[in-house]
N, C-alpha and C positions, 0 to 999 in steps of 0.2 A: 512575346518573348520566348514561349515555346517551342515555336516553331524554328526557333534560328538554327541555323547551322552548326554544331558543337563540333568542332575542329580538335580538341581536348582530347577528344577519345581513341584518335590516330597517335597520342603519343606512344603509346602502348605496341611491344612488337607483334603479339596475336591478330591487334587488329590494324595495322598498320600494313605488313605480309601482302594480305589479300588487297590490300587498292593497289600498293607496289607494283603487285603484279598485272595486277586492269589495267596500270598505266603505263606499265614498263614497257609494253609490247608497241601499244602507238607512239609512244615517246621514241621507240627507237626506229620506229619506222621514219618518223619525221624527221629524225636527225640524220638517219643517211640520204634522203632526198633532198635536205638542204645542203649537206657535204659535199653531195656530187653538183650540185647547183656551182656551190660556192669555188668549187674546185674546177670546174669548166669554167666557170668567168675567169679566174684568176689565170687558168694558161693557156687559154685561148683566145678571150674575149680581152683584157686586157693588154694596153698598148706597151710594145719594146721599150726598155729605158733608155735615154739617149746618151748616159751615162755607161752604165754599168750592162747594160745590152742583158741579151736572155738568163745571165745572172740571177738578174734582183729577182727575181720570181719564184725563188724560193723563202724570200720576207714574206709571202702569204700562207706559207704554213709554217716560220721560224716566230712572226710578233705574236698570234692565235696563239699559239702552242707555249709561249712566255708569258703572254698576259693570264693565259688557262692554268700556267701552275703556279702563278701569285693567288690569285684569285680563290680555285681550291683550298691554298692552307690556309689562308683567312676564313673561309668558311668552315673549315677543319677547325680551325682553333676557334671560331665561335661556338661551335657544336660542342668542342670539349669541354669549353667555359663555362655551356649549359647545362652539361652534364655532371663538371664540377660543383658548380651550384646548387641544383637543383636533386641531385644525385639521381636522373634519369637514367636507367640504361638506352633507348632507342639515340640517343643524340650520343653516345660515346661509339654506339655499334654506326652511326651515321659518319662521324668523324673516320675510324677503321675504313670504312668500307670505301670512302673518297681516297683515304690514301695512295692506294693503288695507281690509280689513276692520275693523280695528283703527280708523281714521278714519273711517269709514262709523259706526263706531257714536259716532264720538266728534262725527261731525258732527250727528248723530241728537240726540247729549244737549244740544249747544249749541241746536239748532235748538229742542227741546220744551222746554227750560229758558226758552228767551226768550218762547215760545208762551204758556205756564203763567206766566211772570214778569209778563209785560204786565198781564192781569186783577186779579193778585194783588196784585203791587207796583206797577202804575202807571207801568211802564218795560219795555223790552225785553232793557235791559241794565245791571246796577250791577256795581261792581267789588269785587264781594264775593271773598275768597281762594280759594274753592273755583270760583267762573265760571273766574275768571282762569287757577286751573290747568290747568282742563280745555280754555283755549284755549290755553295751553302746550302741552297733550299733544296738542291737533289738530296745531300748528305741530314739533311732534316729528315726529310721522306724516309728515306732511306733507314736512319735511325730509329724513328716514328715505328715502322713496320718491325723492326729486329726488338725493340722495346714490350710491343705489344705481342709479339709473339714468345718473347722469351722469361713471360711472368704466366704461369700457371694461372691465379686465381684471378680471374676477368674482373673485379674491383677493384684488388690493387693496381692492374695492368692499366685499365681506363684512368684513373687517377696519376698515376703516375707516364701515364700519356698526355693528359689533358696541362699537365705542367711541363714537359718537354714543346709541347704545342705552342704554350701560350710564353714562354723565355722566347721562342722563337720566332715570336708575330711582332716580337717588340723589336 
């Protein structure tokens, strides 16, 4: 029982930092080797649509880039939830620090969805339920960041993020 692995003690940001960092650098190296993987299959290796012709080809970095910013703020608002609970700081500074990114992909699906929409449907933009939410979830993001950045004291700011978070998961 000694010997197990105590995961516990990465909650912590002093020591949390330093693996961060050991891993940040192969993590990112792997993720652009798979990007460029993924991004040559998709517009070279995959076949013309018999439909919508060299179009649709941009649905492989418009569904990624929508399902990446659902996905994030669930993970966001779980993070704040734990940080609500628990009164962590590392999972509220976790949540913060996806944000960013979390809007970057979400601004990615708005931008390739109207890209793709114009050819397709003859518009840039309809207010179909699914557009609509996803520019809810930018204006979340969006919020989220202006929220957290516009409360001084980093307690009240995480709390009162982790509740703008989690009205918005529901």
């Amino acid at each position: 029982m000694g010997n197990r692995l105590n995961l516990y003690k990465f909650s912590s940001p002093t020591t949390f930092y330093p693996l961060a960092g050991r891993i940040g650098k192969i993590s990112a190296l792997i993720a652009v080797i798979l990007l460029a993987i993924g991004l040559y299959m998709s517009f070279f290796v995959a076949p013309t649509d018999y439909k919508q012709g060299e179009g649709y080809r941009i649905i492989f970095i418009h569904v990624p880039a929508a399902w990446m910013s659902m996905f994030i703020y669930v993970v966001m608002a779980f993070w704040a939830g734990i940080g609500l609970v628990f009164n962590t700081r590392l999972s509220s500074m976790m949540a913060q620090a996806l944000a960013p990114t979390g809007a970057i992909m979400t601004f990615i699906a708005l931008w390739t969805g109207a890209f793709w929409g114009k050819p397709m449907w003859g518009a840039w933009w309809v207010w179909d339920a699914r557009l609509t939410s996803e520019l809810i979830l930018f204006f979340l993001y969006i919020g989220f960041i202006a929220l957290q950045g516009s409360i001084d004291d980093t307690r009240r700011a995480d709390r009162a993020g982790a509740v703008l978070l989690l009205v918005g998961v529901v």
